[in-house]
N, C-alpha and C positions, 0 to 999 in steps of 0.2 A: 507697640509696633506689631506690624504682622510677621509671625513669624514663617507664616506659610509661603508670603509674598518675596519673605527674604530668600528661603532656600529657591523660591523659583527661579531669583534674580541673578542669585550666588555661580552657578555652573553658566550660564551662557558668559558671564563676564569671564571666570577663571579657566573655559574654553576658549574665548577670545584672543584672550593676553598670551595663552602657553601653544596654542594651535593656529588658529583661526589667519592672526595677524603675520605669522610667518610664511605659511601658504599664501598670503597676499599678495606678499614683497616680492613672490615667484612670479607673479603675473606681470603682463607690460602695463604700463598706467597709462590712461589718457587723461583729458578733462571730461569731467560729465555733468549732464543737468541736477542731476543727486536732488529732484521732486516730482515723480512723475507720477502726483496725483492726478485724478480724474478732473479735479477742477484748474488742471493746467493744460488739458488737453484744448487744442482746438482742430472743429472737424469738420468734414465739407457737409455744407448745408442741405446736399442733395442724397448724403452716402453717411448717417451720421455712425456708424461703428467705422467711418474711415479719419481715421486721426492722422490732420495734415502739417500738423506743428505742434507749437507748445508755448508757452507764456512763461513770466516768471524765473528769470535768469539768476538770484538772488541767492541760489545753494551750489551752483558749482562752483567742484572742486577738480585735485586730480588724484585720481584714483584707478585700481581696474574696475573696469565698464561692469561687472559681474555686481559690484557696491551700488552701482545706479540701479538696475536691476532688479536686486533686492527691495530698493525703498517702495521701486513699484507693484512690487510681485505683492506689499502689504497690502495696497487697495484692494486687492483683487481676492483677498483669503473670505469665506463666506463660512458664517457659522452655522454645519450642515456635517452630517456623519463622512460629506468627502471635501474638506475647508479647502484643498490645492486644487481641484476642478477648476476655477475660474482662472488662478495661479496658471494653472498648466494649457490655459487656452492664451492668456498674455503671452506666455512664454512661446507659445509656438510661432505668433503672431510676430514675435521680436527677432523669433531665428528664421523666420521669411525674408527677413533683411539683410539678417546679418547673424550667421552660423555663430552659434554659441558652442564652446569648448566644454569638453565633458569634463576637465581640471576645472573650467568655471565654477559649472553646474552643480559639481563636488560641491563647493562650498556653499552654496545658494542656502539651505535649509541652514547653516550656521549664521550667516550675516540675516537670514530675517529673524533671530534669534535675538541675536545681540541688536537688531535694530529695533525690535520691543522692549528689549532687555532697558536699555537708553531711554526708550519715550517715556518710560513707568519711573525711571531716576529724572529724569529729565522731571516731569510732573510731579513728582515727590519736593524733591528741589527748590522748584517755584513756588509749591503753593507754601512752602515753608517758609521762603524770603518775603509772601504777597499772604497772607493770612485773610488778609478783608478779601482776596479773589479766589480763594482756595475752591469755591463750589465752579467757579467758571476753566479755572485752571487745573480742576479732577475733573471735568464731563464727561474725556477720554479715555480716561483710566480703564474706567471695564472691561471696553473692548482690548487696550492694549494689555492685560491681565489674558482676557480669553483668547486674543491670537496667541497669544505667548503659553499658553497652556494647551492649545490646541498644539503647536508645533512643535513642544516637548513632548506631546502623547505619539506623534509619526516617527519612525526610526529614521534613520539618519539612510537607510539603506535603501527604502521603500521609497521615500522622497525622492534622492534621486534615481532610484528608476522610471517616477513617473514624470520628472523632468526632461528623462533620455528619452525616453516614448513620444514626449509633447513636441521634442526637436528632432525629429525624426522627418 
């Protein structure tokens, strides 16, 4: 086993369960898309950074809206000395809509934590039960390895301040 990949994994999850999850229940729930990849977006043919919808209804849940967010804030991480740049332009783009709560925004750098934290158990997981798929079912792993190390290198503090700045 790795044991480097273990300790990586270990604190977002036992952040999760004792902090994370209880600050959640504080929040109102809605339903939400819970995939807002880029290959879900759809956008006017004329205006393409204008994103007029979305495809692919298959993950929501109900949850607070701050969980949808997150899933999306991971597309946007870029491996570069500032990974939340493109993070903190989504983000400003979604509080043009729709003001986001700085109790949200609080948590943001935790739920993209633990939503690595998942993809890398998640992928572990699989290629465990699928052996014969195991190279098609690790592809992603590195990057979800290096977002997830990038975002335990940002303080919990500095992140959200440059999320307050982006919603500004």
């Amino acid at each position: 086993t790795d044991q480097a990949l273990h300790d990586l994994l270990k604190v977002p999850l036992e952040h999760a369960r004792n902090q994370l999850v209880p600050a959640l229940n504080a929040l109102p729930m809605q339903v939400v898309f819970n995939d807002m990849s880029p290959r879900n977006y759809i956008v006017d043919p004329a205006d393409l950074a204008q994103v007029t919808g979305f495809i692919d209804f298959g993950d929501m849940v109900r949850t607070p809206r701050i969980a949808d967010i997150a899933v999306g804030c991971m597309y946007w991480i870029n491996d570069s000395r500032q990974p939340l740049d493109n993070v903190c332009s989504f983000l400003s783009g979604y509080h043009q809509r729709s003001n986001l709560k700085e109790a949200e925004l609080s948590l943001l750098i935790d739920l993209m934590m633990t939503r690595s934290t998942i993809q890398a158990l998640i992928y572990h997981w699989r290629a465990d039960m699928f052996p014969a798929n195991r190279a098609y079912i690790m592809q992603n792993m590195p990057q979800a390895r290096r977002s997830l190390e990038m975002l335990s290198a940002i303080g919990k503090g500095d992140a959200l301040d440059l999320f307050k700045h982006a919603c500004r």
